[in-house]
C-alpha positions in Angstrom: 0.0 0.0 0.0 2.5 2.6 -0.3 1.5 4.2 -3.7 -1.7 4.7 -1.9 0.0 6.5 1.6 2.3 8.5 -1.1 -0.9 9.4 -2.7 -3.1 10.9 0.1 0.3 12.7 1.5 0.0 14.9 -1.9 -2.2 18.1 -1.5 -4.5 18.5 -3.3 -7.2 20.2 -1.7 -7.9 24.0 -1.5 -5.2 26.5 -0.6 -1.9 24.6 -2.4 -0.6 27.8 -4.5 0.2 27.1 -8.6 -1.0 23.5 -7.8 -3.6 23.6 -10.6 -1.3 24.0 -13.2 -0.3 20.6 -12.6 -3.1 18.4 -12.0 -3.9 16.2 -14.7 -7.1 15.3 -16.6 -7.2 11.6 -15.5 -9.2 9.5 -18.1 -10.1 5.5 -17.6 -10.4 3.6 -20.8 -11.2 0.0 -21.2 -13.7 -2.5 -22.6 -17.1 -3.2 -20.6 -16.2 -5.5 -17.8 -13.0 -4.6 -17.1 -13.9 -2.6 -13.5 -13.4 1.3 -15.4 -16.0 2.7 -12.5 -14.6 0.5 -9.6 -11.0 2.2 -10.6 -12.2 5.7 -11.2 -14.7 5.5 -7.7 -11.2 4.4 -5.7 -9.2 7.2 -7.1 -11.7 9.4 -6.8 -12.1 8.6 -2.6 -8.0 8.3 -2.3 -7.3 11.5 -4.3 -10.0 14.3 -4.1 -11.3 13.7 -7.6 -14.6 14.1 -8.8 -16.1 11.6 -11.2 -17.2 12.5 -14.7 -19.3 9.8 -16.8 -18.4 9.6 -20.5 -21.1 6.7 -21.5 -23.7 7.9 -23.8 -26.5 6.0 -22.9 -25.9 6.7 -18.7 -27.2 10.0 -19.1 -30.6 9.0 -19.3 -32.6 9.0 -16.1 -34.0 5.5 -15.4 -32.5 1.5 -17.1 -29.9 1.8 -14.4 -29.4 -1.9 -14.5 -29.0 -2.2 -18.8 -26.8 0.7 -18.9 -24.7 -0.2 -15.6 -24.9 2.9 -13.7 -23.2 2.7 -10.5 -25.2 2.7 -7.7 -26.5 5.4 -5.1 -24.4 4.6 -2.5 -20.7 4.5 -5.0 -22.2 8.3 -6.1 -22.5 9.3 -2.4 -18.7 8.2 -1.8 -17.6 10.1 -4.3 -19.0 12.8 -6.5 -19.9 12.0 -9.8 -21.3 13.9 -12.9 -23.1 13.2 -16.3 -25.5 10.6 -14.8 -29.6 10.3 -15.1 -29.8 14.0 -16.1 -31.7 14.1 -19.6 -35.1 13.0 -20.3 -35.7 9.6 -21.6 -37.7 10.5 -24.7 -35.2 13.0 -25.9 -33.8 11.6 -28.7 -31.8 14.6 -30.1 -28.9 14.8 -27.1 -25.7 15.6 -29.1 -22.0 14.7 -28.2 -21.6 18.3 -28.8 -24.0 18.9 -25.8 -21.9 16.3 -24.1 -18.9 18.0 -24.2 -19.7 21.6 -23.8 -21.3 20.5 -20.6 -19.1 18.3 -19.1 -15.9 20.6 -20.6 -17.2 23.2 -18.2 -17.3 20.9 -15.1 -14.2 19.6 -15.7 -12.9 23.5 -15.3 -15.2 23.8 -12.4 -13.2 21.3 -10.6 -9.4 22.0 -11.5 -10.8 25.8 -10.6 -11.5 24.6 -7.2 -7.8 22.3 -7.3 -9.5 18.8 -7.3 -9.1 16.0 -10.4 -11.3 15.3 -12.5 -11.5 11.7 -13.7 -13.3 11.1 -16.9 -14.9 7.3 -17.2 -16.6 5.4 -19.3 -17.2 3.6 -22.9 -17.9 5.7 -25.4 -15.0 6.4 -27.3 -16.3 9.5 -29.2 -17.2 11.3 -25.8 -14.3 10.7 -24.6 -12.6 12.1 -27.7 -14.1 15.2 -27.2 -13.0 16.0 -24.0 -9.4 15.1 -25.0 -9.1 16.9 -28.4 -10.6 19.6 -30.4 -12.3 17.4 -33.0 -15.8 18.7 -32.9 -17.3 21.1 -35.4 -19.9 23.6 -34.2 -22.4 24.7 -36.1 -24.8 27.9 -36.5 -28.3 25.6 -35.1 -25.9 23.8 -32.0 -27.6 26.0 -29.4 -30.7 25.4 -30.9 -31.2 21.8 -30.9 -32.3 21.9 -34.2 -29.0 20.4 -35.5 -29.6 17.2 -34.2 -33.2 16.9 -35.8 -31.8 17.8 -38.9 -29.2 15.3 -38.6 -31.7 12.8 -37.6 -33.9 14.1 -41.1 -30.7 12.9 -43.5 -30.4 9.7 -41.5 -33.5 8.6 -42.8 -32.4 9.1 -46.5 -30.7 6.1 -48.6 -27.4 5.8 -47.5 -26.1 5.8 -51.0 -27.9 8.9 -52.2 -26.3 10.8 -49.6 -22.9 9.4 -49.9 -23.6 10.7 -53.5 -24.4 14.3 -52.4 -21.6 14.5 -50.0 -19.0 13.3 -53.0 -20.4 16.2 -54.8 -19.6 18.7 -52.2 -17.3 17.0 -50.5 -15.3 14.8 -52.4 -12.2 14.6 -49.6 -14.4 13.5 -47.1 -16.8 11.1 -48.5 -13.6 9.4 -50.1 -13.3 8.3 -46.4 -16.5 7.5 -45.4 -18.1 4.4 -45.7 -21.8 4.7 -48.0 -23.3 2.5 -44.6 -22.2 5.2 -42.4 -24.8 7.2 -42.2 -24.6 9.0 -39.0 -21.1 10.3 -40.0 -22.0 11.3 -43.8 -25.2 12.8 -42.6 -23.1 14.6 -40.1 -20.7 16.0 -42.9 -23.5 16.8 -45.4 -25.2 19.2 -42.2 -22.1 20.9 -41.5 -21.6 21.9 -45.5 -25.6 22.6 -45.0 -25.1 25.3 -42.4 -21.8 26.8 -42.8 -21.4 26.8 -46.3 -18.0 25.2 -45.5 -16.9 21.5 -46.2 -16.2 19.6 -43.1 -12.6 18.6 -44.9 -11.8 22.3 -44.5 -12.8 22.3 -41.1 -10.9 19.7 -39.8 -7.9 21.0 -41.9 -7.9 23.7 -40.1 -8.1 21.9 -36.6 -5.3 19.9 -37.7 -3.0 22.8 -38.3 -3.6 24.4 -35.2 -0.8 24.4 -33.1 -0.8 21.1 -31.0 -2.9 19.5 -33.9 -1.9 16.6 -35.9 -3.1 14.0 -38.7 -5.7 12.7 -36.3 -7.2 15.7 -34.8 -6.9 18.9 -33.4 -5.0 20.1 -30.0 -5.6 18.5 -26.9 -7.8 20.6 -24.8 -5.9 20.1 -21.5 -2.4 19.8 -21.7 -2.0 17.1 -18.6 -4.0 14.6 -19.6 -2.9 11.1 -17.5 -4.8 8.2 -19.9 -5.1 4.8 -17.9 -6.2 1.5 -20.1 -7.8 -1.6 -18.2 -7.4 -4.5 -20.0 -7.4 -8.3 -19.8 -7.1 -11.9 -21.8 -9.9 -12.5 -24.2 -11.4 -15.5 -22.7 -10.9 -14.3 -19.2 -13.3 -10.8 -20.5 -15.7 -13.0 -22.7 -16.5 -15.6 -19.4 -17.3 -12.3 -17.0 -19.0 -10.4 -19.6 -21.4 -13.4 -19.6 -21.9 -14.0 -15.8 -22.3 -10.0 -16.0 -25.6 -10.3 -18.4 -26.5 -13.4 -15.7 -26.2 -11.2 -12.6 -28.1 -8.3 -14.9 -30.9 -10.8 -15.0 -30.4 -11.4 -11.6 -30.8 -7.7 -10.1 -34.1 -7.2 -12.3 -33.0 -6.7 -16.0 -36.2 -7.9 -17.6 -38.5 -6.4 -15.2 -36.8 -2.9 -15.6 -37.3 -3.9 -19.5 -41.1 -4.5 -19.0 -41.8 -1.2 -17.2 -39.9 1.0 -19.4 -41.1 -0.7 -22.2 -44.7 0.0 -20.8 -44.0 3.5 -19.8 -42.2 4.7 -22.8 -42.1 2.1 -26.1 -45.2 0.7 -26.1 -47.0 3.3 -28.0 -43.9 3.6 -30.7 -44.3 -0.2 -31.3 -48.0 -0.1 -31.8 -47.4 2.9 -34.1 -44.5 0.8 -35.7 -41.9 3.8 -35.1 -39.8 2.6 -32.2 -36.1 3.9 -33.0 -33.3 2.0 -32.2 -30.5 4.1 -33.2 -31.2 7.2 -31.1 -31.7 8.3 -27.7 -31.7 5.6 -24.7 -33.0 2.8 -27.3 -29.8 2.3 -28.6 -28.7 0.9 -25.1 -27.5 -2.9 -25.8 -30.6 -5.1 -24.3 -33.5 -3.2 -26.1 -33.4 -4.6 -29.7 -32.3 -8.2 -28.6 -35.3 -8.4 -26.4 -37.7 -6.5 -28.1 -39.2 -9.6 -29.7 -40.0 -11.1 -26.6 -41.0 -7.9 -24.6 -44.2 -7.2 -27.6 -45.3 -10.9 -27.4 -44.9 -11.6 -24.3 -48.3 -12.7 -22.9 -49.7 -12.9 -26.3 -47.9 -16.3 -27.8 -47.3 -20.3 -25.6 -44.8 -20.1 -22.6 -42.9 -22.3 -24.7 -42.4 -20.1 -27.4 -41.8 -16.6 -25.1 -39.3 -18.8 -23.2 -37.9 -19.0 -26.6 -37.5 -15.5 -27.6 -36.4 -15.2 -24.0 -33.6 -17.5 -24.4 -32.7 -15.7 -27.8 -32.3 -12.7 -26.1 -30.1 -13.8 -23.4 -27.8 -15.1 -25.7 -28.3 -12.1 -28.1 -27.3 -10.1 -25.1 -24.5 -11.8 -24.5 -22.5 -12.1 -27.9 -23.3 -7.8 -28.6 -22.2 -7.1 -25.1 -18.6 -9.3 -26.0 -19.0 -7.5 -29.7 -19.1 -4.3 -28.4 -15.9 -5.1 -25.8 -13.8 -5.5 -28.5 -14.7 -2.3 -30.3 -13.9 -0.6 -27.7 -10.1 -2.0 -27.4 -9.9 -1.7 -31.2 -10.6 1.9 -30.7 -8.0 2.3 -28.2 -5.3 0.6 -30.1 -5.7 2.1 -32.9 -6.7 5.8 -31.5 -3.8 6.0 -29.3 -1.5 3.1 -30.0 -1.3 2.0 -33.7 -1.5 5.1 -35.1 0.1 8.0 -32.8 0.9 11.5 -33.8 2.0 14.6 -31.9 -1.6 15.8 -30.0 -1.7 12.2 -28.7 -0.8 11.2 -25.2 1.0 8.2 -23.7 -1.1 5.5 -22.7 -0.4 3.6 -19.3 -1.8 -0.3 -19.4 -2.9 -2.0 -16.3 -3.9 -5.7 -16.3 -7.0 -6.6 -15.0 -7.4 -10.4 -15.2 -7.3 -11.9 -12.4 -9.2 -9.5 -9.7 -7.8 -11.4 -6.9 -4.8 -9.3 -7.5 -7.1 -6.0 -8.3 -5.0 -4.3 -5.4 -1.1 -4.7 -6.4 -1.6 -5.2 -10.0 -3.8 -2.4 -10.7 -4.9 0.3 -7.6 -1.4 0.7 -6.6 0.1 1.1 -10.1 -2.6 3.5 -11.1 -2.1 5.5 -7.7 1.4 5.8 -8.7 1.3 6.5 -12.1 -1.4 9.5 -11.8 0.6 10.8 -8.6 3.8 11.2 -10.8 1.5 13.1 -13.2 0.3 15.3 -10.3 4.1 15.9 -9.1 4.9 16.9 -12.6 7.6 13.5 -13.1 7.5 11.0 -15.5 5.5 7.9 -14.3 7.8 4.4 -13.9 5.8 2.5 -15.7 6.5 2.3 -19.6 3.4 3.5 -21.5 1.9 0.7 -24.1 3.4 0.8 -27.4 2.5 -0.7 -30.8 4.6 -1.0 -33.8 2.4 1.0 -36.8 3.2 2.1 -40.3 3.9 5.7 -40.8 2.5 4.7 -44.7 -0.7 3.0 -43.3 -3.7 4.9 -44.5 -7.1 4.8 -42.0 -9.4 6.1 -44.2 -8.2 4.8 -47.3 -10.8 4.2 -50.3 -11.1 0.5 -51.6 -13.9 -1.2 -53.9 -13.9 -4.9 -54.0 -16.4 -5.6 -57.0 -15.9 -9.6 -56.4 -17.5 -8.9 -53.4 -19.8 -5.5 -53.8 -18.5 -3.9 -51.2 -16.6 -0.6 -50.1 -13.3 -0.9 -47.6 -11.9 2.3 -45.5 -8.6 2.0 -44.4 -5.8 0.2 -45.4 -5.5 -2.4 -42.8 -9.3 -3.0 -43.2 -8.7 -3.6 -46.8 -5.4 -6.1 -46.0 -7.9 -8.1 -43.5 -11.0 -8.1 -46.3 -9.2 -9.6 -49.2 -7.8 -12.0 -46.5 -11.3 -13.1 -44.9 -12.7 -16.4 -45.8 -15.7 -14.1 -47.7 -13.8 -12.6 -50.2 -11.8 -16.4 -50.8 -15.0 -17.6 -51.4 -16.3 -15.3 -53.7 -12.4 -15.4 -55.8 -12.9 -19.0 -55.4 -16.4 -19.1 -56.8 -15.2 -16.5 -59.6 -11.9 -18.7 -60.3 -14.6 -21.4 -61.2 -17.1 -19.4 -63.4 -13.7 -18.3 -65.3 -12.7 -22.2 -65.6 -15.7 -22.8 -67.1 -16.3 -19.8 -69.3 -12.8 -20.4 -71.0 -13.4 -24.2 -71.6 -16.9 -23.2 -73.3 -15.1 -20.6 -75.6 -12.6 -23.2 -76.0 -14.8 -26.1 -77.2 -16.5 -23.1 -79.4 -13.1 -22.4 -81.2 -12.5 -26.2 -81.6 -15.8 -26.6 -83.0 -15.0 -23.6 -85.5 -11.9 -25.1 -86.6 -13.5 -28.3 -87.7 -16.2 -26.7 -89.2 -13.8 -24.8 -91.4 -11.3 -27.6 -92.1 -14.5 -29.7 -93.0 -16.3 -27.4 -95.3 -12.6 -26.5 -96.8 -12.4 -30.2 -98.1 -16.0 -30.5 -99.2 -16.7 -33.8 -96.8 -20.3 -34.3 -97.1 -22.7 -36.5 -94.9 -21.8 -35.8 -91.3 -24.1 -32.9 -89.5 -23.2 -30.4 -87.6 -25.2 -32.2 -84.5 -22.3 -35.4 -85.0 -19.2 -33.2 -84.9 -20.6 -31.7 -81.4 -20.4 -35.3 -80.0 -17.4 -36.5 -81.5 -16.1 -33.4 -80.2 
């Protein structure tokens, strides 16, 4: 326990003098199930912090079981921010509301010389807290951005992939056609500023303190902690996490939201799940059995429940890995000059939570706040300098559109595209035997006619041949 005695004998309460030029922006990142909030609610207690929730879908008041709030008691311990505070039928909550809010609490609290410690899962609110990478636009205050977003999102995602190439070329060269919420996003910020949103994150990039990947960090002490563990290990507690979530009340928290908010969408047959606090993961895999249930055999809702257990399951370990793709290749395959070292703690075996990750972490954000270099190595990758991530790539074997270079080495590498190259291989076997048999047939013909043999039809050279 001495990283933790060192750490309380630092002050960092009110009165130290120049103090808050030095405290760092302590961020948490790591998959679902890997104990981010049990980390960030122990550093908090030990070192004066307050607790500042970056997870999208925890800012909705209610579903505190599906989207894993922590609980009453952990928020009285230590102060936390960016929890149960907006409406659960607003649908139109931006990132950009996101981080203008919780940008000015996290001045609040260096202002009155505490820490504040940013947590949770969704990479892109996280990114805006750590870099200027945000575009603002003239309707932002309004809220009417985010219905108009909403308006292109309904369009074909081709058709506006077409209208963004046409005022945008740059950008929707690095888009993907099926990402809509990104090319709807681009084709709103040419809408409203006249401006491509290539131009805009040019200029970001070329701020001083900017880089290929974004523009300058917004606090310049920002300590970045990564919780990570084996594969297997993190797929076997995700599970007995979705079990326990059954446990605590999952489905009946489902049924009364459902009743309280959904039911009237689903009857009108507009329930959206890709806005708002229906995205969380548990609403679409058991909204089959939440409409039926009541109205079909026990047999057959015991089905759809067992569907969307497992459902559950296999998105929740889906969406762990996303989130450690995005680290490693946000901060560790691909790093440039706006982006900061990333310390790795593993979190495997929790019987060793204390020495193998409390202590290190106490340590490490304590050297940030006495201005020295941590111990610890940060993690490190080997990446390409020439790797491009956004990278334009067609496959027509396959019909489809690849961004990014190591996207495209992995595609024409996946047992898909092998298949399709293997089914084409065999088309163009065939085709050039046919056209083969054809010239051979030709070439009989000819030589036949040329020396006048009569008697034998055409139909009897085909099957000698």
């Amino acid at each position: 326990m001495a990283a933790v005695a060192a750490a309380r004998a630092v002050p960092v309460g009110p009165g130290v003098r120049g103090l808050r030029r030095t405290l760092p922006l302590v961020v948490i990142l790591g998959a679902t199930g890997t104990g981010k909030s049990t980390l960030a609610l122990q550093l908090g207690q030990r070192l004066d912090g307050e607790i500042i929730s970056a997870d999208s879908m925890q800012i909705y008041e209610g579903l505190d079981i599906i989207t894993n709030k922590v609980s009453a008691q952990e928020q009285r311990i230590c102060r936390h921010h960016m929890i149960s505070f907006v409406d659960p039928l607003v649908t139109n909550y931006t990132v950009v509301d996101f981080r203008n809010k919780a940008t000015s609490l996290i001045e609040d609290i260096f202002a009155r010389d505490k820490i504040p410690i940013v947590v949770g899962g969704t990479n892109y609110y996280i990114e805006s807290l750590l870099w200027k990478v945000l575009v603002n636009t003239k309707d932002m205050s309004t809220g009417k951005a985010a219905d108009r977003k909403a308006e292109l999102e309904k369009e074909d995602g081709h058709a506006l992939h077409k209208r963004l190439s046409q005022v945008d070329p740059e950008r929707a060269a690095k888009l993907h056609p099926h990402d809509k919420r990104k090319v709807a996003r681009s084709l709103q910020v040419f809408e409203e500023t006249g401006i491509s949103h290539s131009e805009f994150l040019h200029r970001q990039h070329a701020e001083e303190g900017g880089g290929p990947l974004g523009g300058p960090l917004k606090f310049p002490n920002p300590c970045i902690l990564w919780l990570h563990a084996d594969q297997i290990v993190l797929d076997e507690r995700l599970d007995k996490r979705v079990d326990n979530m059954l446990n605590a009340g999952l489905l009946e928290e489902l049924r009364n939201f459902h009743r309280r908010y959904n039911q009237k969408k689903i009857s009108e047959n507009s329930q959206d799940y890709q806005h708002g606090i229906f995205q969380s993961i548990g609403f679409k895999e058991f909204h089959e059995y939440l409409i039926t249930e009541g109205k079909c055999t026990p047999e057959t809702s015991n089905e759809l429940l067992k569907k969307g257990i497992e459902a559950l399951k296999q998105v929740t370990k889906k969406y762990a890995r996303k989130q450690n793709r995005w680290v490693k290749n946000r901060f560790l395959s691909r790093p440039g000059p706006s982006v900061p070292p990333v310390y790795g703690l593993e979190v495997s075996d929790v019987s060793k939570w204390e020495e193998s990750v409390l202590e290190p972490a106490l340590g490490i954000v304590q050297s940030f706040i006495q201005g020295h270099k941590p111990a610890a190595a940060p993690v490190s990758m080997p990446y390409s300098e020439t790797e491009n991530k956004r990278s334009y790539h067609v496959c027509d074997l396959c019909d489809r559109i690849i961004i990014g270079d190591r996207e495209w080495a992995a595609h024409i590498k996946s047992k898909s595209h092998l298949h399709q190259l293997k089914k084409r291989r065999r088309l163009d076997s065939v085709a050039v035997n046919t056209v083969e048999s054809q010239s051979i047939y030709q070439d009989h013909d000819k030589e036949l006619k040329e020396k006048g043999s009569p008697g034998q039809s055409d139909q009897d050279l085909k099957v000698n041949i």
